[in-house]
NUDOTOR-109538 format. One record per residue (C-alpha): residue number from 1; residue in three letters; chain; x, y, z. Coordinates in Angstrom, 3 decimals. Layout:
<nodes>
NODE,NUM,ALA,A,X,Y,Z
...
</nodes>
This chain:
<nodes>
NODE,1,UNK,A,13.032,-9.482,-17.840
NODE,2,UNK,A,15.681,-12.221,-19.074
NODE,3,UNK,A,17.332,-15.361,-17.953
NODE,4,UNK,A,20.444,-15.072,-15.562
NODE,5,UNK,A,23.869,-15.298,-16.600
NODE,6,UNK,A,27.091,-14.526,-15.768
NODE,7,UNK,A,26.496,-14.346,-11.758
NODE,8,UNK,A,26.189,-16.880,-8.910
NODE,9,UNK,A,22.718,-17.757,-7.387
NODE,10,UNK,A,22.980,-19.216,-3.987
NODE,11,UNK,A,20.006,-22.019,-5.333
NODE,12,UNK,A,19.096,-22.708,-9.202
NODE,13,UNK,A,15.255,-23.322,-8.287
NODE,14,UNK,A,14.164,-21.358,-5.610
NODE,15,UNK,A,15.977,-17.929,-5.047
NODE,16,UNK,A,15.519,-14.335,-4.676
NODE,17,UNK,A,18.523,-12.263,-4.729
NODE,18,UNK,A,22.537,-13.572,-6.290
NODE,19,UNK,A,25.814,-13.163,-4.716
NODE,20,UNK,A,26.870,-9.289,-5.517
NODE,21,UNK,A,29.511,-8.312,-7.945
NODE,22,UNK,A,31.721,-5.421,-8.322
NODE,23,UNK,A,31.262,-4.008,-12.467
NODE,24,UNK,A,32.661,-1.473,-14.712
NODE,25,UNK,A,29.545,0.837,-15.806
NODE,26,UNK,A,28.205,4.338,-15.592
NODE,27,UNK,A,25.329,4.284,-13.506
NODE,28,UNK,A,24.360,7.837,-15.094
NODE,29,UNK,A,23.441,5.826,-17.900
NODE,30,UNK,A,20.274,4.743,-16.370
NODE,31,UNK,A,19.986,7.593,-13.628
NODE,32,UNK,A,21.024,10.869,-14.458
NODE,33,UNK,A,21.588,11.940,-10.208
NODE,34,UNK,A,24.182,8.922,-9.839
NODE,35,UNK,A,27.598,9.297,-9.083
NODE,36,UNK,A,30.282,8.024,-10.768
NODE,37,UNK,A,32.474,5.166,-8.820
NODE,38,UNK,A,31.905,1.775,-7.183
NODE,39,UNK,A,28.810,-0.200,-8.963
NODE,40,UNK,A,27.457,-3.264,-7.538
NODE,41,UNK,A,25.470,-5.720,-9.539
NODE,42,UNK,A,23.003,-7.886,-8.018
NODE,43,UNK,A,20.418,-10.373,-10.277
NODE,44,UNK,A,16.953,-10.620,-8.772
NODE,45,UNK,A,14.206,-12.726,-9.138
NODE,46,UNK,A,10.273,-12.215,-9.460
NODE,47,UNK,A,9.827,-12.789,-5.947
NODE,48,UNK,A,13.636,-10.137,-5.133
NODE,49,UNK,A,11.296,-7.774,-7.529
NODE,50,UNK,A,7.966,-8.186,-5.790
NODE,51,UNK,A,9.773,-7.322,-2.115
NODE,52,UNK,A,11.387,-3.996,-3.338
NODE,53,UNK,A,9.150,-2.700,-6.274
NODE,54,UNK,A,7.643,0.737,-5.069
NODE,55,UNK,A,5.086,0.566,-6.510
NODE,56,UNK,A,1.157,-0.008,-4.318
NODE,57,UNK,A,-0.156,-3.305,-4.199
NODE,58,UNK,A,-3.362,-4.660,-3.303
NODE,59,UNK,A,-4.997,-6.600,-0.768
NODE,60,UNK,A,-8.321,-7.563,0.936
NODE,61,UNK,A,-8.672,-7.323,4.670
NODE,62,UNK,A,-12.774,-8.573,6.146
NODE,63,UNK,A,-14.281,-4.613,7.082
NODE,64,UNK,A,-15.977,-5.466,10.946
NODE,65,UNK,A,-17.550,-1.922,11.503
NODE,66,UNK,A,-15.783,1.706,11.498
NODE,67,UNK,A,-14.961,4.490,14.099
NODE,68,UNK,A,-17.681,7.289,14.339
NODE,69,UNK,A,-15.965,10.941,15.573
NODE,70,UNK,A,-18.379,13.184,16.658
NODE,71,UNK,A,-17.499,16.765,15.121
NODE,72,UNK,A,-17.042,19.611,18.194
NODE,73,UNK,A,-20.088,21.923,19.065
NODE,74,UNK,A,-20.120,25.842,19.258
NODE,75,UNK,A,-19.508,25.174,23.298
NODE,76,UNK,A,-16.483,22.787,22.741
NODE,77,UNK,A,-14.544,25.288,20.157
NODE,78,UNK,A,-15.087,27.879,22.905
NODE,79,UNK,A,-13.975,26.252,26.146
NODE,80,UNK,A,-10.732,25.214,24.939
NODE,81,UNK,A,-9.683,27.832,26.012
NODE,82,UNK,A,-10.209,27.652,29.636
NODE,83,UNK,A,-7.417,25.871,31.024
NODE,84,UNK,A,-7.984,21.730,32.138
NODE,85,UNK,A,-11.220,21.603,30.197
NODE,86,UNK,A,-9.883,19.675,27.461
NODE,87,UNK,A,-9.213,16.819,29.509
NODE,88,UNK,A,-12.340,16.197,30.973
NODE,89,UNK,A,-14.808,17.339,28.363
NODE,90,UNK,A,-12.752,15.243,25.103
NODE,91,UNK,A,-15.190,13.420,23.431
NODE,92,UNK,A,-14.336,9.548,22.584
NODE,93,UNK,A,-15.128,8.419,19.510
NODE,94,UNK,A,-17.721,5.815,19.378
NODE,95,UNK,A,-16.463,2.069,18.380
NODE,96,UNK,A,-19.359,0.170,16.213
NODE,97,UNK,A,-18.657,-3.626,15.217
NODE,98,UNK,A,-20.177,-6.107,13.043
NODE,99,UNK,A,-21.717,-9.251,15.586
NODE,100,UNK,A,-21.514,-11.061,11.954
NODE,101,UNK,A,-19.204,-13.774,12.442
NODE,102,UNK,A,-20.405,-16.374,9.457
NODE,103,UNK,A,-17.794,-17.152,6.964
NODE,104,UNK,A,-18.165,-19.378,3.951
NODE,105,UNK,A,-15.843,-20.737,1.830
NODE,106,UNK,A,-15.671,-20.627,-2.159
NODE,107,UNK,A,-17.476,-23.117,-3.372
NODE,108,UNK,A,-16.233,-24.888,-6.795
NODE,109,UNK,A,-19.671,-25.223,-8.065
NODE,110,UNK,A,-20.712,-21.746,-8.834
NODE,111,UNK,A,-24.700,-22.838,-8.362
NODE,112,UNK,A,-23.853,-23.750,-4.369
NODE,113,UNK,A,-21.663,-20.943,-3.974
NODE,114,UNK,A,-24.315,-18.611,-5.173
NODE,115,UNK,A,-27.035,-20.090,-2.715
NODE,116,UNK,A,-24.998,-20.094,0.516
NODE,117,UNK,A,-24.098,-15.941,-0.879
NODE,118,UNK,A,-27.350,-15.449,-0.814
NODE,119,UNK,A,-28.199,-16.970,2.619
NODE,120,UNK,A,-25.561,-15.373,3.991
NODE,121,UNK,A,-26.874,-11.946,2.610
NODE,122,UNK,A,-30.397,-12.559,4.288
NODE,123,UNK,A,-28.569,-13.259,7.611
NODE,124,UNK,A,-26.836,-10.034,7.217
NODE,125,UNK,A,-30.708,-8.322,7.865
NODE,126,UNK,A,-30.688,-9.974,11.818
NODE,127,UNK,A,-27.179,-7.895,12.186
NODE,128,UNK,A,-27.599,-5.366,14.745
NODE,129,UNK,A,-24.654,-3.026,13.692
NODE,130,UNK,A,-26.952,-1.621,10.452
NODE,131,UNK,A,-29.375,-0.190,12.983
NODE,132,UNK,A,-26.475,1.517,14.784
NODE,133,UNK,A,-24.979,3.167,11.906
NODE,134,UNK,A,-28.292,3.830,11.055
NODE,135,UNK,A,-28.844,6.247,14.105
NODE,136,UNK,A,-25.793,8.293,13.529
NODE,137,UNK,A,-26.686,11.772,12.623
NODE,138,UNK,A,-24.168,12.510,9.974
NODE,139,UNK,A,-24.252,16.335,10.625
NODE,140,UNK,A,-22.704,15.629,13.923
NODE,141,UNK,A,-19.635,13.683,12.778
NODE,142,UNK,A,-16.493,14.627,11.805
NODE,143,UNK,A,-14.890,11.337,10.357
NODE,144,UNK,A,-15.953,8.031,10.072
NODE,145,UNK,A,-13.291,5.760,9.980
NODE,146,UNK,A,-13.651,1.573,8.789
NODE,147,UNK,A,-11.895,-0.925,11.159
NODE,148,UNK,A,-10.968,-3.804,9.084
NODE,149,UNK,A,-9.963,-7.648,11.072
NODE,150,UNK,A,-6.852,-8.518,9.628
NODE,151,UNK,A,-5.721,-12.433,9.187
NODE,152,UNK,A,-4.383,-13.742,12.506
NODE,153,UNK,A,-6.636,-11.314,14.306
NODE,154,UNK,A,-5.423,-8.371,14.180
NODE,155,UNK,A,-6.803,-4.584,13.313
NODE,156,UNK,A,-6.215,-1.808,11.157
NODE,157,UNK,A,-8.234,1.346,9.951
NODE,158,UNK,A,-9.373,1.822,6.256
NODE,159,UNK,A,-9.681,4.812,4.952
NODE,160,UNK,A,-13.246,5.802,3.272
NODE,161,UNK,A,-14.178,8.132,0.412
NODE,162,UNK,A,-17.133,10.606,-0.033
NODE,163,UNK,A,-19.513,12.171,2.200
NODE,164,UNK,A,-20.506,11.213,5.456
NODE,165,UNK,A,-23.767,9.488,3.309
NODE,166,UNK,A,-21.254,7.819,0.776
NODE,167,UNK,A,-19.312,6.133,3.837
NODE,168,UNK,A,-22.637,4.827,6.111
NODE,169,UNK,A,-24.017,3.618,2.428
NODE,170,UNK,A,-20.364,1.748,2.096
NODE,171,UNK,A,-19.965,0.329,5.398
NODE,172,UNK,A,-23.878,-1.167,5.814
NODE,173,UNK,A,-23.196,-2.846,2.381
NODE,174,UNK,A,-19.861,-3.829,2.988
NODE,175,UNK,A,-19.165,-5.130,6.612
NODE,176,UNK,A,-18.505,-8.287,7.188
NODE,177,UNK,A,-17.019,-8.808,3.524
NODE,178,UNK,A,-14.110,-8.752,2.429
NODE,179,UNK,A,-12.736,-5.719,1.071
NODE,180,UNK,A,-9.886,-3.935,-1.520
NODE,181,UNK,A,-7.110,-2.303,0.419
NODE,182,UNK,A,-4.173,-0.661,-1.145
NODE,183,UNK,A,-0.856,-0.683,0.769
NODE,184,UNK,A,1.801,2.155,-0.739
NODE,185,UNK,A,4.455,-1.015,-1.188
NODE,186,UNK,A,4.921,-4.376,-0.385
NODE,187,UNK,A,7.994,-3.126,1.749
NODE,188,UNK,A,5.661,-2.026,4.033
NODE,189,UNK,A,8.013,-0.424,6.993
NODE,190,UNK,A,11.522,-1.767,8.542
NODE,191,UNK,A,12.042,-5.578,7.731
NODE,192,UNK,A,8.140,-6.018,7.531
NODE,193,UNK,A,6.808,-7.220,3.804
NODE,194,UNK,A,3.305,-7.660,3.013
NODE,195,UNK,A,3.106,-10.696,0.670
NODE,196,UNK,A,-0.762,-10.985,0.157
NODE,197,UNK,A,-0.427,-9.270,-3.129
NODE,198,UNK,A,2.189,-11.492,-4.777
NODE,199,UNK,A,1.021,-13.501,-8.075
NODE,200,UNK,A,-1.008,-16.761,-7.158
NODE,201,UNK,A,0.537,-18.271,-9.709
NODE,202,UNK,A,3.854,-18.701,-8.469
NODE,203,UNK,A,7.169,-17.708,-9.989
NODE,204,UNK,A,9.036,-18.520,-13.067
NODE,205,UNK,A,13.084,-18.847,-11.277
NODE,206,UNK,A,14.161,-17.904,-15.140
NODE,207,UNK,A,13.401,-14.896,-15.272
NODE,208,UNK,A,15.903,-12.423,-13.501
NODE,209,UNK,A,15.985,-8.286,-12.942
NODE,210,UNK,A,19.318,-6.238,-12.965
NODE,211,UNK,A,19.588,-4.690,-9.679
NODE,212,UNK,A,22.468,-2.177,-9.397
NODE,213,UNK,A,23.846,-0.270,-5.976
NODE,214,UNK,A,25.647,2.838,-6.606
NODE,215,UNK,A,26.061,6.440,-4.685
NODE,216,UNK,A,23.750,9.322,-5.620
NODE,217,UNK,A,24.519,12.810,-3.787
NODE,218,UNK,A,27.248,10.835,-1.341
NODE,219,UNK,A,24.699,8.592,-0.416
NODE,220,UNK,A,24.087,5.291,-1.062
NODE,221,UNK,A,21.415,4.679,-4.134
NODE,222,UNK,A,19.429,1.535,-5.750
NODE,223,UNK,A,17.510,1.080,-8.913
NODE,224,UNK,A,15.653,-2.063,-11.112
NODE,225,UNK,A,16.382,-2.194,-14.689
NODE,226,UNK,A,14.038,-2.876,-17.137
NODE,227,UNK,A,15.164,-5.835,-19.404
NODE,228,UNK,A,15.918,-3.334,-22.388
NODE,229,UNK,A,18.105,-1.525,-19.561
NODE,230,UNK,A,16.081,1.549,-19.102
NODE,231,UNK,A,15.527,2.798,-15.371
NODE,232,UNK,A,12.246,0.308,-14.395
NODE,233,UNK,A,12.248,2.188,-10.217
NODE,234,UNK,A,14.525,3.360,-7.639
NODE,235,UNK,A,14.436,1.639,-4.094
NODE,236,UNK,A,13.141,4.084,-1.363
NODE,237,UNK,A,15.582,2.292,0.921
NODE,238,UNK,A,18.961,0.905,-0.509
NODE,239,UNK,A,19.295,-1.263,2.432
NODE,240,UNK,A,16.397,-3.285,1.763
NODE,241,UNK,A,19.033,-5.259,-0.561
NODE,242,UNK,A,20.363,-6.332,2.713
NODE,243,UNK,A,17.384,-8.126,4.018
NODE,244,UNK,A,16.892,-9.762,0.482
NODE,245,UNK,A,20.693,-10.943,1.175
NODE,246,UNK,A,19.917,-12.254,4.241
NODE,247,UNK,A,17.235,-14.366,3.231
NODE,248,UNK,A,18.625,-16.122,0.235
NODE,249,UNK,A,21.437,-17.116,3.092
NODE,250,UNK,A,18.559,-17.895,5.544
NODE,251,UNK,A,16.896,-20.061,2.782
NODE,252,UNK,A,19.939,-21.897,1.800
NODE,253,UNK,A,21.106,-22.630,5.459
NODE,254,UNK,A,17.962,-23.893,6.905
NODE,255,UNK,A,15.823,-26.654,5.386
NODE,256,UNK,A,12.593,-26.617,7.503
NODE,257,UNK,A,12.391,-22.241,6.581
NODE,258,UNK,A,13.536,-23.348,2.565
NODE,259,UNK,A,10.715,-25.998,2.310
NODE,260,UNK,A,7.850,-23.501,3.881
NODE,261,UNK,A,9.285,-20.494,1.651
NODE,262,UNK,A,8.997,-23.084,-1.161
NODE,263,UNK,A,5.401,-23.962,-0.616
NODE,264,UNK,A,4.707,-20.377,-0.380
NODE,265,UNK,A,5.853,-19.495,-3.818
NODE,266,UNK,A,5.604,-22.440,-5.072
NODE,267,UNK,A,1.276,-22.292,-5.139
NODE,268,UNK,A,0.969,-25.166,-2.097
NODE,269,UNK,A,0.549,-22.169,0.575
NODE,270,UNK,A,-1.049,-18.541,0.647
NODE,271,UNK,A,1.895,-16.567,1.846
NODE,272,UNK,A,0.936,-13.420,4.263
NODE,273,UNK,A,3.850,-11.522,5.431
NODE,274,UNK,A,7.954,-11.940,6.120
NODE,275,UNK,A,9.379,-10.119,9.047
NODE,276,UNK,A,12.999,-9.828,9.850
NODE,277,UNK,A,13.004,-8.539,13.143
NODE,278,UNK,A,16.172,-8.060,16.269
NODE,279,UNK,A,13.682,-7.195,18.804
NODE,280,UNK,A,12.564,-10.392,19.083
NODE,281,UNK,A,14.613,-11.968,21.840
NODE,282,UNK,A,14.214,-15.717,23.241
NODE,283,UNK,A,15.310,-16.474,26.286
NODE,284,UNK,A,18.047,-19.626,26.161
NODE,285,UNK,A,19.392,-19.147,29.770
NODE,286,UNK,A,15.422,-20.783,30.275
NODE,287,UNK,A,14.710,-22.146,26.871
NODE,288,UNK,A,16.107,-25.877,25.984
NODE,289,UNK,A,19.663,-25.730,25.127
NODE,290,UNK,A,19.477,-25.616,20.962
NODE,291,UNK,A,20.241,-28.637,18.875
NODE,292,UNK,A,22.946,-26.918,16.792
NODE,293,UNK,A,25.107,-26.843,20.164
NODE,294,UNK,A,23.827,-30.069,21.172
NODE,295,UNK,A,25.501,-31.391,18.073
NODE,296,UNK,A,28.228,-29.356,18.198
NODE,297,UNK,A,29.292,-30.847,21.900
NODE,298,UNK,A,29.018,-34.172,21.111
NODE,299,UNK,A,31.165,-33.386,18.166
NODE,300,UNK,A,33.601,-31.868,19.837
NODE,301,UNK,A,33.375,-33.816,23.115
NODE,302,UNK,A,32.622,-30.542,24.972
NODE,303,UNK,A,31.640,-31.521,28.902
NODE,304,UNK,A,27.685,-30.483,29.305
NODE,305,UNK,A,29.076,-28.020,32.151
NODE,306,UNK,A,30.180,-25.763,29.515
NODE,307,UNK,A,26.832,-25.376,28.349
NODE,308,UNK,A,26.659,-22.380,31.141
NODE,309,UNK,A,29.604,-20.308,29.127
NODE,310,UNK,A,26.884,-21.042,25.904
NODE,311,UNK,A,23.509,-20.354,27.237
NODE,312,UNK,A,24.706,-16.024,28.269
NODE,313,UNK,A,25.835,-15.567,24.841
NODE,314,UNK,A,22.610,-16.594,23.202
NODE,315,UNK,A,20.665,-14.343,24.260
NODE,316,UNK,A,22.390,-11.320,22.430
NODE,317,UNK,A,22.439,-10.066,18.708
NODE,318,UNK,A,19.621,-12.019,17.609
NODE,319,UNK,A,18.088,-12.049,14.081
NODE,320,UNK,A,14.458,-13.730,13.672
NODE,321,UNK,A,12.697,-13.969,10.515
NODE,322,UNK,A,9.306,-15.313,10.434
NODE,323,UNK,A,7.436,-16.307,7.394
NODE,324,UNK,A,3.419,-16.258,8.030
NODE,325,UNK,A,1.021,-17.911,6.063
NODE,326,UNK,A,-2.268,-19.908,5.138
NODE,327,UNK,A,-1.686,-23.786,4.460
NODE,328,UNK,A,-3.323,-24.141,1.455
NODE,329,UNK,A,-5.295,-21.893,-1.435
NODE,330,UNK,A,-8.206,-24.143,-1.455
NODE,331,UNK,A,-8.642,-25.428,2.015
NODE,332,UNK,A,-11.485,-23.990,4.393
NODE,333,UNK,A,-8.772,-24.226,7.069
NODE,334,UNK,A,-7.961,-21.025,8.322
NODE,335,UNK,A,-5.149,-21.663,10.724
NODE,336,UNK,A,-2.415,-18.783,10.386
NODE,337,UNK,A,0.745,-20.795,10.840
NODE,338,UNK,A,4.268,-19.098,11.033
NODE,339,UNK,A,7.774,-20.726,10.476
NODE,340,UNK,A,10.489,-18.475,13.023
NODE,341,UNK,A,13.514,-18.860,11.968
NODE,342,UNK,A,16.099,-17.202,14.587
NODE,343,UNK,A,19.605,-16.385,13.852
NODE,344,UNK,A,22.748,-15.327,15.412
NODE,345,UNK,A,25.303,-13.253,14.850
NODE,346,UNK,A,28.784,-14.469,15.097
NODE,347,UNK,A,30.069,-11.520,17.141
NODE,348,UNK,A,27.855,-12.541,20.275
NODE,349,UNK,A,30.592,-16.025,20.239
NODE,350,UNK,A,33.610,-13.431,20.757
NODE,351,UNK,A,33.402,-14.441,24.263
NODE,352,UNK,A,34.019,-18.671,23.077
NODE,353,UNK,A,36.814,-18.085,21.050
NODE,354,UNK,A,39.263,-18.384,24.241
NODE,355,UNK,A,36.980,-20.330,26.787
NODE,356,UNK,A,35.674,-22.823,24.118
NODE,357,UNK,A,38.013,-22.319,21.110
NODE,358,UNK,A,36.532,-25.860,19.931
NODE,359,UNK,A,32.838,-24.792,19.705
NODE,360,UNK,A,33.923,-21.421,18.835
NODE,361,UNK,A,35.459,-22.602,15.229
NODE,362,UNK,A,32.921,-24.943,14.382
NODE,363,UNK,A,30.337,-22.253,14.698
NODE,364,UNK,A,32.275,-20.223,12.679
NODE,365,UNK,A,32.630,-22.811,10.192
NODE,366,UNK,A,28.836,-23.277,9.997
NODE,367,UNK,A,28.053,-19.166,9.826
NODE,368,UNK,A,27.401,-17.720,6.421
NODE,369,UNK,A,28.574,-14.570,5.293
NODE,370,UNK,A,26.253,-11.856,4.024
NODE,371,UNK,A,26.324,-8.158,3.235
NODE,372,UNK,A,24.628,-7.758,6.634
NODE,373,UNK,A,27.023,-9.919,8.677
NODE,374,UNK,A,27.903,-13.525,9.661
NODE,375,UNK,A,25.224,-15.067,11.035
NODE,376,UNK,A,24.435,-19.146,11.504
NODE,377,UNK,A,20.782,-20.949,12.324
NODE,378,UNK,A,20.514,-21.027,15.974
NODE,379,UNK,A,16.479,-22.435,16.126
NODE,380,UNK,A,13.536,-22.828,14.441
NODE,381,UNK,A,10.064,-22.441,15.967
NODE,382,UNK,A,6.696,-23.257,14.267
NODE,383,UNK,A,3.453,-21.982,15.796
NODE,384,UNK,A,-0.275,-21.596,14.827
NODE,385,UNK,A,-2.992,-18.898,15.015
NODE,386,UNK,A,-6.801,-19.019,14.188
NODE,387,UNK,A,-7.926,-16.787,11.012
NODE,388,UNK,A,-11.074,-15.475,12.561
</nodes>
């Protein structure tokens, strides 16, 4: 780890990723497989690090009961074999949730914290899910599964270790609380990171990571130096660079997405996940006509007709990256809240550059350039979602 010189950061307090240059150096100095050729050297930041490091990280999730599979009898191994019987004698696994709804906060005063634990514990006794995983005869299952509520809602299976025994002891002690989960990396899958892991305590923008992109075997490879320069990982996927890229640009073209990354990473906000996503496609042939091209035709004293040629080409190549989160690390409120921002690429305006050559070059002029296109801030939409 060291302080940055010698390349350009798009921002000198909050930033993740610099501007990519072209060096002179043997990548088979740090990894042995590497090609020699065209090296490109990128400086990263704690947060650049924390997106692309490998490595597993660590997060809780609230466990709200499991999956019980019942293991097949002598007469199911049997009748498989007779055709059509497996699809009306497959057995359904059974689905058993916690009723136990109660959350309490962290209390600062460790006395009243410890007395509304312990209430909640003797609460836990009226809970009727203990007495069904109580009556499952573990000789008769063949996995038990724990379902675990995510934040915003959502659900997702955990994993459980031991016997059948070690799993019902787990889950009666256990549901309802939160638990340890470990994720295989933060990049979790395409454009998706999981940010519950990173460091509450925020990020020091000094401290930089060499980041070099190179060719191994005729394809393209990525690796993290250590600050003596020894190989500190490899990137999985090379062109996660790109969506690191894409961000910084994001970050230093819109103001509303810049001040909720900042309070993210900055301590005033418990950050949850980042998604860049092109599925996501709004509708602006229904949708209010965007400000950016409400500005842009007064400007240019466009005639509000024209705003039909605008509103088809919207709705194409579309780039939205969302940025969910908690509002604050000591609040009780538990509102999920998530910042869209949704950007477009420049090559949906071909169709302007002859019908509306004026609104076509100021576009232009506002689009940044980044390794994974030209793209400018088209809208930004905050919404809100109840942590239950």
């Amino acid at each position: 780890m060291e302080s940055e010189t010698g390349l350009t950061r798009v921002n000198p307090v909050r930033w993740v990723i610099s501007e990519g240059q072209l060096v002179r150096l043997d990548p088979t100095e740090f990894d042995p497989e590497a090609e020699k050729g065209i090296v490109k050297e990128y400086r990263i930041s704690e947060i650049g690090r924390y997106l692309l490091n490998p490595g597993p990280i660590e997060i809780r999730k609230r466990l709200v009961g499991c999956e019980a599979h019942p293991a097949p009898n002598g007469l199911s191994r049997w009748m498989p074999r007779v055709p059509g019987w497996g699809k009306f004698q497959h057995r359904k696994p059974e689905i058993l949730l916690t009723g136990f709804k109660l959350k309490i906060p962290a209390f600062r005063d460790p006395g009243l914290d410890a007395h509304f634990r312990k209430m909640v514990d003797e609460l836990r006794g009226f809970d009727p899910f203990g007495k069904k995983l109580a009556r499952l005869a573990t000789q008769r299952l063949s996995q038990l599964i724990g379902i675990c509520e995510d934040i915003g809602g959502g659900y997702s299976y955990l994993k459980l270790q031991g016997t059948a025994e070690d799993k019902i002891r787990y889950l009666s002690s256990h549901v309802g609380r939160d638990v340890r989960v470990t994720i295989h990396r933060a990049h979790v899958s395409e454009g998706l990171f999981e940010l519950r892991a990173y460091p509450t305590t925020g990020f020091n923008p000094a401290n930089s990571y060499r980041l070099y992109a190179y060719s191994r075997d005729g394809k393209p490879a990525a690796c993290v130096l250590t600050s003596l320069g020894n190989l500190d990982f490899r990137l999985p996927d090379p062109t996660a660079v790109k969506y690191l890229c894409l961000l910084e640009h994001t970050l230093s073209s819109s103001p509303d997405f810049r001040r909720c990354f900042d309070d993210c990473f900055l301590g005033r906000s418990r950050p949850v996940r980042l998604f860049m996503n092109r599925q996501l496609e709004v509708d602006y042939s229904k949708a209010n006509f965007p400000e950016i091209y409400r500005d842009v035709f007064r400007n240019s004293e466009t005639a509000p007709s024209n705003r039909n040629l605008v509103k088809p080409v919207l709705n194409y190549l579309q780039m939205a990256i969302s940025l969910s989160y908690l509002p604050s690390l000591d609040s009780t409120d538990q509102r999920l809240l998530t910042h869209i921002c949704i950007l477009h690429d420049l090559r949906a305006l071909e169709p302007l550059r002859k019908s509306l050559p004026a609104v076509y070059a100021e576009m232009s002029r506002r689009a940044f350039s980044s390794e994974a296109g030209r793209y400018y801030v088209l809208d930004s939409i905050t919404g809100a979602t109840h942590a239950n």
